[in-house]
N, C-alpha and C positions, 0 to 999 in steps of 0.2 A: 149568411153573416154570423148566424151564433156556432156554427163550427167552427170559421174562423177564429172566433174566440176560445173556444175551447180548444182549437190544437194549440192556439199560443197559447196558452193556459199549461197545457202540458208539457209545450218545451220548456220553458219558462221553469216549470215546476221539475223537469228532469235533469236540465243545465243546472239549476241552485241546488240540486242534492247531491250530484256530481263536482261540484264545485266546493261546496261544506264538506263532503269523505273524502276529497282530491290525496289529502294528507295521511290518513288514516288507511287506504287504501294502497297508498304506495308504499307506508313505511309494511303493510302485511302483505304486499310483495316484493318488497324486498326483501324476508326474509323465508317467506316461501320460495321466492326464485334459486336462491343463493342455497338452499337445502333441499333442492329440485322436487317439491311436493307441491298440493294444492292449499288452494288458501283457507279451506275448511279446516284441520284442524289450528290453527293460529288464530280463524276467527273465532271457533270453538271455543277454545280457552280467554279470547278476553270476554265472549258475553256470559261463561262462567265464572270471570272475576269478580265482576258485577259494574256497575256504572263509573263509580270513581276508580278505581282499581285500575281496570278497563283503560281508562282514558289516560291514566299516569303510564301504563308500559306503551300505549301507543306515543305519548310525546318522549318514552325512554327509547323506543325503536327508532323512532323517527331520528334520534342523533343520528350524527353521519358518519363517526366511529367505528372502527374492527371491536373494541372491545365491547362496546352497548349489543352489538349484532351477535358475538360473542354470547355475552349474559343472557340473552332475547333467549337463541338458541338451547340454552342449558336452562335456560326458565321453562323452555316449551317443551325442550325434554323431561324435566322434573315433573311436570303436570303430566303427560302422557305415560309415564311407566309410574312415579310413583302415585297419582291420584284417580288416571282412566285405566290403566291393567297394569297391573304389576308383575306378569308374568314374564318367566326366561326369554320365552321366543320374543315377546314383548320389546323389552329389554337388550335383546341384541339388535331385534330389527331396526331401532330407533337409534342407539350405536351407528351401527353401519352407517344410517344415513349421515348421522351427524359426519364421520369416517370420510366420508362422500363428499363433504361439502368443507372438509378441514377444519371441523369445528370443534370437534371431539378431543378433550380435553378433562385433566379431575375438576370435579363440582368442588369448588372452593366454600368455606366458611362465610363467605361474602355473598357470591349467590344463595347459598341457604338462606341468609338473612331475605333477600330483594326476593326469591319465589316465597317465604313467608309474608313478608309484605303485600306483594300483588296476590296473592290468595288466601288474605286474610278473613276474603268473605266466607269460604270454605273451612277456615279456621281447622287447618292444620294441624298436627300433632308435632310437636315442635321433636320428640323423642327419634319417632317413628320416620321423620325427615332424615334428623342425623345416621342413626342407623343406614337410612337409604343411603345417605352419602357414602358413609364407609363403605356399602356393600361396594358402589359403584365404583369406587376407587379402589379398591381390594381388586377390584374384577381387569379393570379396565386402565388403569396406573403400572407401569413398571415398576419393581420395588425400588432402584436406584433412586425413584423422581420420589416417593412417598415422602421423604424427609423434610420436603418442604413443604408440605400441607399443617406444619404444625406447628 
């Protein structure tokens, strides 16, 4: 009888966590799916946002929008080249993917703002960002399109 109890206890207990992440979980495969990686680094970066942070890009992923999946995307890129390596190879290989998945696009003035936001806890160099930006759109912007990043 008391393992009776205790396995309901545990389904119980595994169905209502599965049931509270249901949301959170899906909106962080949906954007791993969609940029054919795992869900580590996406999880990565929001338990590096920290709690609140965290839970604001999960209900921003969670819309059901191209452009929110979009921003997601170029937020989680921003975090991996310019906050975990900032290196060439880096930098290209997270391109690519983006590349891969149609996402890759210039880091607008508006995402700087939303990745300063949601890694606020990390508390950014607000300089050291914009620079990032230029490089990246220097690098990765055809000069025709530049004229309108301004």
């Amino acid at each position: 009888m008391i393992w009776l109890t205790l396995t309901t206890l545990v389904v119980v207990f595994i169905i209502g966590f599965r049931v509270l992440t249901s949301d959170s979980r899906r909106a962080i495969r949906r954007l791993s799916e969609r940029l054919a990686i795992t869900p580590v680094p996406v999880e990565t970066m929001i338990d590096q946002m920290g709690k609140s942070a965290g839970a604001e890009f999960i209900q921003y992923l969670a819309r059901p929008d191209e452009a929110h999946l979009q921003n997601a995307a170029q937020m989680l890129f921003i975090w991996q080249v310019f906050i975990v390596d900032g290196s060439e190879q880096h930098l290209q290989s997270w391109h690519r993917i983006l590349q891969k998945a149609r996402l890759a696009a210039p880091i607008t003035d508006a995402q700087v703002r939303l990745a300063l936001g949601f890694l606020r806890e990390l508390e950014p160099d607000v300089a050291e960002l914009n620079a990032f930006q230029m490089r990246y759109n220097t690098l990765f912007v055809p000069e025709e399109g530049v004229h309108w990043l301004h």
